[in-house]
GURO-862675 format. One record per residue: residue number from 1; residue in one letter; x, y, z of N, C-alpha, C, O in turn. Coordinates in nm, 2 decimals. Layout:
REM residues N
{NUM; "A"; {X; Y; Z}; {X; Y; Z}; {X; Y; Z}; {X; Y; Z}},
...
END
This chain:
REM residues 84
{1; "X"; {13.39; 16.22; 14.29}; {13.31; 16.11; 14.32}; {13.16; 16.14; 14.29}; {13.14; 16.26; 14.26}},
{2; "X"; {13.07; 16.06; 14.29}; {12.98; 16.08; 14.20}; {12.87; 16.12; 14.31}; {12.87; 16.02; 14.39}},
{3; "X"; {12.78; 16.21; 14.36}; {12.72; 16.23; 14.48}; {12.54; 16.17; 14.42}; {12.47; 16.19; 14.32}},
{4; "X"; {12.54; 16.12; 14.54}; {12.34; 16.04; 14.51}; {12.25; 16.15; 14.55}; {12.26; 16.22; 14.65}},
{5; "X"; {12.16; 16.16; 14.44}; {12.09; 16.28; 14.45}; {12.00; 16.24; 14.57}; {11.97; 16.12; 14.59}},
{6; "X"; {11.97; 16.32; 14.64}; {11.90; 16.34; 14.79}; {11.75; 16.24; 14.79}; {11.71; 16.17; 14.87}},
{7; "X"; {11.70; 16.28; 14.67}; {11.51; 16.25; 14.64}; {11.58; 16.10; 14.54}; {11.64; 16.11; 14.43}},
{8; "X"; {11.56; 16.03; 14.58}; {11.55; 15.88; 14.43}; {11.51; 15.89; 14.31}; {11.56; 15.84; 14.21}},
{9; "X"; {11.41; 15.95; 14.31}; {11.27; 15.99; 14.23}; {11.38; 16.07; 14.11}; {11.39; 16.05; 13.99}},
{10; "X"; {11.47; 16.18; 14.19}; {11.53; 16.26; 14.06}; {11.64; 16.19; 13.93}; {11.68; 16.24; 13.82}},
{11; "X"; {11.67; 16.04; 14.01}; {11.79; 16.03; 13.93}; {11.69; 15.85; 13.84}; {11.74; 15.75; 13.80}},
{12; "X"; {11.58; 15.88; 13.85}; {11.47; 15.76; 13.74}; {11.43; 15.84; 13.59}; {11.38; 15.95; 13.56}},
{13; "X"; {11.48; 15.72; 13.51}; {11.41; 15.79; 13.35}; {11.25; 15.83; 13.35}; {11.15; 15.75; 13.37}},
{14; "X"; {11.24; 15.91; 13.33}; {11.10; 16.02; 13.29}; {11.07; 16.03; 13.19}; {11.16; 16.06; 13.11}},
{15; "X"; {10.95; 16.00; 13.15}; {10.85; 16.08; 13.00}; {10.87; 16.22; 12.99}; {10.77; 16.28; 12.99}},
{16; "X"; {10.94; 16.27; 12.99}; {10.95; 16.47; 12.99}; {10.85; 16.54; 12.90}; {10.80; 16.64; 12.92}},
{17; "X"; {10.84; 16.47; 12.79}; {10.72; 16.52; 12.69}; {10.67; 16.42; 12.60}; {10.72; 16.30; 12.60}},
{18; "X"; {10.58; 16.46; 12.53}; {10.50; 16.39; 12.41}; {10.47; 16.53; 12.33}; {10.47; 16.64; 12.38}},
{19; "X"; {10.47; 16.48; 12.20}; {10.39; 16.58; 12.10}; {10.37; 16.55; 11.97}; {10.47; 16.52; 11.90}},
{20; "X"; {10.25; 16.56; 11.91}; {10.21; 16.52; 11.78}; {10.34; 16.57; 11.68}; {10.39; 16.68; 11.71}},
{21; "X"; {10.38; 16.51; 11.59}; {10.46; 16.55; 11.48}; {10.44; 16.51; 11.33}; {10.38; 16.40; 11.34}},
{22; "X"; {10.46; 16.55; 11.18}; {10.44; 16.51; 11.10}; {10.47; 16.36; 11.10}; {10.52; 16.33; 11.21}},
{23; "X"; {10.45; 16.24; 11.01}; {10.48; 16.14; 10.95}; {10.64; 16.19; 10.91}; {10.67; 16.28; 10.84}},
{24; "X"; {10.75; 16.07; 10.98}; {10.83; 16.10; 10.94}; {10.89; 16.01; 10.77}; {10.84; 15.90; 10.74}},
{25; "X"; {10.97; 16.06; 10.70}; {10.95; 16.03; 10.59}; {10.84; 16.01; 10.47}; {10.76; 16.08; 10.42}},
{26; "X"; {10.87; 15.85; 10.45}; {10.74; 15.81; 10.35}; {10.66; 15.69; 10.49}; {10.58; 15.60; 10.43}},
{27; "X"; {10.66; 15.67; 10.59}; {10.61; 15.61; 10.64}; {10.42; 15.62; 10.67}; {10.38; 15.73; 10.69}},
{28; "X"; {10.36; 15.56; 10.66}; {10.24; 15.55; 10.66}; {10.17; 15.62; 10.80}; {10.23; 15.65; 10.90}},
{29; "X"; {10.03; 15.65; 10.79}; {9.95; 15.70; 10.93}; {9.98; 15.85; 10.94}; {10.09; 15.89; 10.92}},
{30; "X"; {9.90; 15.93; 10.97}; {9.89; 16.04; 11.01}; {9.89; 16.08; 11.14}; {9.89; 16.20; 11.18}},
{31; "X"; {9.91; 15.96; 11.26}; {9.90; 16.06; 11.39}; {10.05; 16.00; 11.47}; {10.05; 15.91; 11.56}},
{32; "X"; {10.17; 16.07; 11.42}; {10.26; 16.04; 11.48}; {10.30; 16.11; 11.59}; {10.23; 16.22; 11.61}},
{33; "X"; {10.40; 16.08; 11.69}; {10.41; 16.18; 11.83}; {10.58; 16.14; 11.86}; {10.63; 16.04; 11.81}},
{34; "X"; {10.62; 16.21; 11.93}; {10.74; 16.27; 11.97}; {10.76; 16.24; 12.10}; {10.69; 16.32; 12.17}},
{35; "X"; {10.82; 16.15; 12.17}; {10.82; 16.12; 12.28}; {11.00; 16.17; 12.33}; {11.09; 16.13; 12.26}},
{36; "X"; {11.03; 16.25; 12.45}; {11.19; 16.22; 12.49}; {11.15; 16.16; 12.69}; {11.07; 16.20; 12.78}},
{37; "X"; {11.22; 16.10; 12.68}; {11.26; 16.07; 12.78}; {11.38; 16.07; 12.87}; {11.48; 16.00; 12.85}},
{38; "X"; {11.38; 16.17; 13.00}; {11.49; 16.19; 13.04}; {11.58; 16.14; 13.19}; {11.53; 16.05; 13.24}},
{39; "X"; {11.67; 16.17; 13.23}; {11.73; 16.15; 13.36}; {11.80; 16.23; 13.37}; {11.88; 16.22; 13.27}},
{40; "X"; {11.84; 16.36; 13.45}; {11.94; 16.48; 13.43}; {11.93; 16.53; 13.27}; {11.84; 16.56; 13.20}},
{41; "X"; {12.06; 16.52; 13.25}; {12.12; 16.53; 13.12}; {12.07; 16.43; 13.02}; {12.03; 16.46; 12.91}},
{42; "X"; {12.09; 16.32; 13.06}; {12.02; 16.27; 12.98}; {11.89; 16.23; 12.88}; {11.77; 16.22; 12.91}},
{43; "X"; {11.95; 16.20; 12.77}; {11.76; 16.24; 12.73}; {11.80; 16.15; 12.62}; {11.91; 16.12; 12.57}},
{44; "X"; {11.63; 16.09; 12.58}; {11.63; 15.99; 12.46}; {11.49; 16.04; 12.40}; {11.39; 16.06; 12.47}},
{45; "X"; {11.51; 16.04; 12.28}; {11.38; 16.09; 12.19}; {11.37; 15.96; 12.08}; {11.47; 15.89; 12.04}},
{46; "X"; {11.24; 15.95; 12.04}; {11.15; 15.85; 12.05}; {11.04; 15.89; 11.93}; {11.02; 16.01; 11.93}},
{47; "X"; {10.99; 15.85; 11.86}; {10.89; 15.82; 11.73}; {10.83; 15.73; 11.72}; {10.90; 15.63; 11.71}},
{48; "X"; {10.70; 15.71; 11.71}; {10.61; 15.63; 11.73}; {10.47; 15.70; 11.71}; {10.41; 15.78; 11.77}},
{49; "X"; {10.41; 15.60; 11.55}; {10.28; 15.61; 11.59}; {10.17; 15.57; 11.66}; {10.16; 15.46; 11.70}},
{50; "X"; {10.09; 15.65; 11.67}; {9.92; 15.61; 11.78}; {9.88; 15.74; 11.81}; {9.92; 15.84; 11.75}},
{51; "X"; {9.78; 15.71; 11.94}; {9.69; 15.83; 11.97}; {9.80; 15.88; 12.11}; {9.87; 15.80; 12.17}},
{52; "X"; {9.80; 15.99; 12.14}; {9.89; 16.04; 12.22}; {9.92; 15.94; 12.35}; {10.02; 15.91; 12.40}},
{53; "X"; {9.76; 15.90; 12.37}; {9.81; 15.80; 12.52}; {9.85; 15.69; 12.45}; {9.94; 15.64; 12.52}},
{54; "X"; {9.84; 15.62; 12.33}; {9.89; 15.47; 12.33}; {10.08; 15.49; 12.35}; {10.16; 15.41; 12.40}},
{55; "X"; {10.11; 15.65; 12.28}; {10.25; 15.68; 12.28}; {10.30; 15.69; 12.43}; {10.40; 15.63; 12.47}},
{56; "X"; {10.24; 15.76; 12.50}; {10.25; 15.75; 12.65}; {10.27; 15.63; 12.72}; {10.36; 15.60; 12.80}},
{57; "X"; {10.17; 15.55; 12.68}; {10.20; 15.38; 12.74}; {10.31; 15.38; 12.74}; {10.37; 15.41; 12.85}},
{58; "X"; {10.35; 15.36; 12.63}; {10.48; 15.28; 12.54}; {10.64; 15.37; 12.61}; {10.75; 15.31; 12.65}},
{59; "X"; {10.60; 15.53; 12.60}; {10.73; 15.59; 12.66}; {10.73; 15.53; 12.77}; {10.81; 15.45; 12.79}},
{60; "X"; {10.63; 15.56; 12.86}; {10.66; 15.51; 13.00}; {10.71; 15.37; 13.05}; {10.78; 15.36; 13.15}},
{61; "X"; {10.65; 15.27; 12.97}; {10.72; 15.15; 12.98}; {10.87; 15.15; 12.94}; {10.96; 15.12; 13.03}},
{62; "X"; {10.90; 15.18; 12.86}; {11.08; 15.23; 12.77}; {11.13; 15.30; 12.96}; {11.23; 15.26; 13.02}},
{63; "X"; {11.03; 15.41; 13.01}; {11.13; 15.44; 13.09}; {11.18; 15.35; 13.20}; {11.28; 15.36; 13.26}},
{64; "X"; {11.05; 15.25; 13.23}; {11.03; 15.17; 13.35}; {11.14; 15.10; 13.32}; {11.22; 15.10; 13.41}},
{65; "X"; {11.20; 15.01; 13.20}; {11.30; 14.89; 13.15}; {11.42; 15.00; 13.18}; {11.51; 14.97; 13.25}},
{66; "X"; {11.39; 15.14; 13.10}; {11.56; 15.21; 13.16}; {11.60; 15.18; 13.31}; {11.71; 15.15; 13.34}},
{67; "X"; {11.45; 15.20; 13.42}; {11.54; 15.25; 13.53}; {11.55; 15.10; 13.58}; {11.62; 15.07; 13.68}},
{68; "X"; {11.48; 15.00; 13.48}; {11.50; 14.88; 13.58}; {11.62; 14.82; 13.58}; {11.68; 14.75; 13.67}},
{69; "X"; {11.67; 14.84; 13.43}; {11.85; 14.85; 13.36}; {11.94; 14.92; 13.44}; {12.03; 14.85; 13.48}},
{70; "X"; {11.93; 15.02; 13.48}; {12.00; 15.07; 13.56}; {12.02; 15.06; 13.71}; {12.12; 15.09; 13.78}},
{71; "X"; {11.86; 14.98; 13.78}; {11.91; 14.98; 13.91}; {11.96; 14.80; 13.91}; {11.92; 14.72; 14.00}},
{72; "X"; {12.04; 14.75; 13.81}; {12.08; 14.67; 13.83}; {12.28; 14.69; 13.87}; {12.35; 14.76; 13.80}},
{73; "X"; {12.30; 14.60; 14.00}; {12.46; 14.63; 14.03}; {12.53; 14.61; 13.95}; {12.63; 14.66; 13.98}},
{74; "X"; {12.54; 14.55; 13.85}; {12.63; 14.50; 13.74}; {12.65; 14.57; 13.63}; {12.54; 14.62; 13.60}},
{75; "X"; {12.74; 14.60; 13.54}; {12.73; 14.67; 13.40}; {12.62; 14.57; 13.33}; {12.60; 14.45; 13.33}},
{76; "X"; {12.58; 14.67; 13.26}; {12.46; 14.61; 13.14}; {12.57; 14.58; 12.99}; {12.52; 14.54; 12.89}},
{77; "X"; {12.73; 14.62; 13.01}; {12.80; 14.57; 12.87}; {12.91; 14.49; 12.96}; {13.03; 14.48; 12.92}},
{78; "X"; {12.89; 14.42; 13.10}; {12.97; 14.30; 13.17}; {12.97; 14.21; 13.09}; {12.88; 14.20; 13.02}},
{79; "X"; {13.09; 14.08; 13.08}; {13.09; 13.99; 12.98}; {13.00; 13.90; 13.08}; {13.02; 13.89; 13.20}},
{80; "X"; {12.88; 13.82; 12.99}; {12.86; 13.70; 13.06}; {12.88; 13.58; 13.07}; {12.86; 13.51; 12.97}},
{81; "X"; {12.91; 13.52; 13.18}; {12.90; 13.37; 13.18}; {12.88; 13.24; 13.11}; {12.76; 13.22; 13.09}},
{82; "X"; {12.96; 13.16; 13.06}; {12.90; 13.07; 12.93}; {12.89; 12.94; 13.04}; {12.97; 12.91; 13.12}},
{83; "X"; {12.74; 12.89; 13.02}; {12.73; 12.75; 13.09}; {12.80; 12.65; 13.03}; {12.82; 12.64; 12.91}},
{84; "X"; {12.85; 12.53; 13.13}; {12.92; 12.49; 13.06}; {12.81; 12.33; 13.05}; {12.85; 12.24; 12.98}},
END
């Protein structure tokens, strides 16, 4: 069975890092950054240009919609409802 971690705080998606990286491909702008985002095991990495805080914004928002996705009771792939 699946045990609830003790602190709440540990089981919410996190910005874990940022870091400047080359321009990936042929894509334009010179200041790209590397964002992952984690929960345990979990982890999501991320590309996006700007200046390190605009990328910051932007992860931390992605993580706020994860944890808000997740603290919902329902599956997020539940069939929904057709009005009729």
């Amino acid at each position: 069975m699946f045990n609830e971690p003790e602190d709440r705080n540990d089981y919410l998606y996190q910005v874990e890092s940022i870091e400047k990286v080359t321009p990936p491909g042929d894509l334009p702008g010179d200041s790209w950054h590397r964002y992952i985002i984690g929960r345990g095991d979990s982890k999501i990495e991320g590309l996006k240009p700007g200046s390190a805080a605009e990328v910051r914004m932007h992860a931390e928002a992605v993580a706020d919609d994860l944890n808000e996705r997740a603290n919902r009771k329902i599956s997020t792939y539940a069939s929904r409802s057709k009005k009729r």
